[in-house]
Steps between C-alpha positions, in 0.01 A plus 500: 500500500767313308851659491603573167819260500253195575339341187332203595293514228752537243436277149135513615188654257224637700205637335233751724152614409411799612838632534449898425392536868434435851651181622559354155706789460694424813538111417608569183793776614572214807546193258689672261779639779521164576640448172195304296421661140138602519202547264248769586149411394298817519200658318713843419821503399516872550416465916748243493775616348615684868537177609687345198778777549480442899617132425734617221661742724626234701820308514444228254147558495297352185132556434244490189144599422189254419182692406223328690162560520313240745190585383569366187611120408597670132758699732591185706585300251718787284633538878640133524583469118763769550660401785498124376675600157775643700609116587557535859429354782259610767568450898298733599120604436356768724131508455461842641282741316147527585216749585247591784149673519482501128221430277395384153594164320823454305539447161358150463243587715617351834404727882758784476712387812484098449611550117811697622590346826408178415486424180692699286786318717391196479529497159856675506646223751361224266650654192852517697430177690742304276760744484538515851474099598781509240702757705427288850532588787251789396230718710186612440375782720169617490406781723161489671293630787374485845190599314484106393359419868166692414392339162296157596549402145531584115139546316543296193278763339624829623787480457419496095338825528567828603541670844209446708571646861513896543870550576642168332620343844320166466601450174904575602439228806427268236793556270706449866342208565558333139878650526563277837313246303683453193823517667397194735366322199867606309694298741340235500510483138842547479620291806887369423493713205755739678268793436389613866140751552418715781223765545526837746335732677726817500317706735280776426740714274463881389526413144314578165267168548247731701469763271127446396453459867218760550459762772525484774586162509800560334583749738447295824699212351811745499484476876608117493722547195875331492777612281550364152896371642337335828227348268753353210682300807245144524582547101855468491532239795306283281663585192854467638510342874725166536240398725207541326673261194396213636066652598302468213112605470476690777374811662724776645482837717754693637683271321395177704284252394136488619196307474248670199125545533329093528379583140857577382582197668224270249670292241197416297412836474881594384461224227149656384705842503781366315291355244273693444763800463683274241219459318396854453809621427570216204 
């Protein structure tokens, strides 16, 4: 934990999805005591508002609220219009938010769990994309999953319908997989553009992701279960480690970097990922 006379991250704009809770609650709190301002992107304002007066409360601390909704490029879009009227910068996008063991199809009719983990941010980081080369050197921190090892790849077709498996596990390996993905295929699209990408597995954290988890799955899961302030660590190295500044595209856990699955390793497949994605989102 930063000590609250150290501000390394003072004149810096962070913004966090998924920010109410769990370790984007944490991150949030952390990056703000270390003196960046810091924009909370969160479905309700009301759950988050704890947090907004936690990061008030202390010395110096600034924070605002961004409705989001990532089931919803309407939402998106009103998202990143608001913050992008305000005319600042952005060093700092933390691609947190997600869901796990959920089921259904979001609002354009994407797979529940790959239109929220995947692509719902997707489209955020390409509506800030400019604002943030602009601001060099940026980050963009997406947090993933050890569950990314088990998908063998992304069905073209499934993925544009809803939930098929039982408890929505399959489908959340997926959205993992196209998270570590994406951020591979970011740096390369952004190489020398200043703006650095990494992707994280923050341990298995007791957080609100696995609350459509059903019983007793749910319940056995608790056993293996770290806290949301051990899990929000791989985050903030990458967000804010000197040493990481100069890793781009890369894996982490435990705040290390580490080789991904061999299909989160395919480039061709990251292109058809990235292109797709851009064109369903247009």
């Amino acid at each position: 934990m930063v000590q609250a006379d150290s501000k390394p991250l003072a004149g810096k704009i962070a913004l966090v999805t998924g920010a109410n809770t769990g370790i984007g609650r944490i991150t949030a709190v952390d990056l703000a005591r270390q003196g960046a301002q810091v924009f909370l992107a969160v479905r309700s304002a009301q759950r988050a508002q704890a947090v907004l007066d936690e990061i008030r409360a202390l010395p110096g601390g600034t924070a605002e609220l961004l409705p989001l909704a990532l089931d919803d490029f309407a939402s998106i879009r009103a998202c990143a219009d608001t913050f992008l009227a305000r005319g600042l910068p952005l060093h700092l996008l933390i691609n947190n938010a997600g869901l796990a063991a959920a089921r259904g199809q979001t609002k354009q009719g994407f797979e529940l769990a790959f239109g929220v983990n995947h692509l719902g941010h997707f489209l955020l980081t390409q509506l800030l994309l400019e604002r943030l080369k602009s601001a060099a050197p940026a980050r963009i921190v997406t947090v993933a999953s050890k569950a990314h090892y088990r998908a063998r790849g992304i069905d073209w077709e499934a993925v544009r319908a809803p939930t098929r498996s039982a408890t929505g596990l399959r489908e959340y390996q997926v959205s993992k997989l196209a998270n570590v993905l994406l951020s591979a295929e970011l740096a390369r699209r952004l190489a020398g553009s200043g703006v650095t990408t990494y992707s994280l597995h923050p341990g298995v954290v007791a957080t609100e992701v696995w609350r459509s988890l059903p019983w007793p799955l749910g319940r056995l899961l608790k056993l293996a279960l770290i806290s949301p302030q051990q899990g929000a660590q791989t985050s903030l190295h990458c967000a804010t480690a000197a040493s990481a500044a100069a890793e781009t595209g890369l894996y982490y856990d435990q705040c290390k970097p580490k080789w991904p699955s061999r299909v989160a390793q395919d480039a061709a497949l990251a292109r058809d990922l990235w292109e797709r994605s851009a064109a369903w989102v247009r």
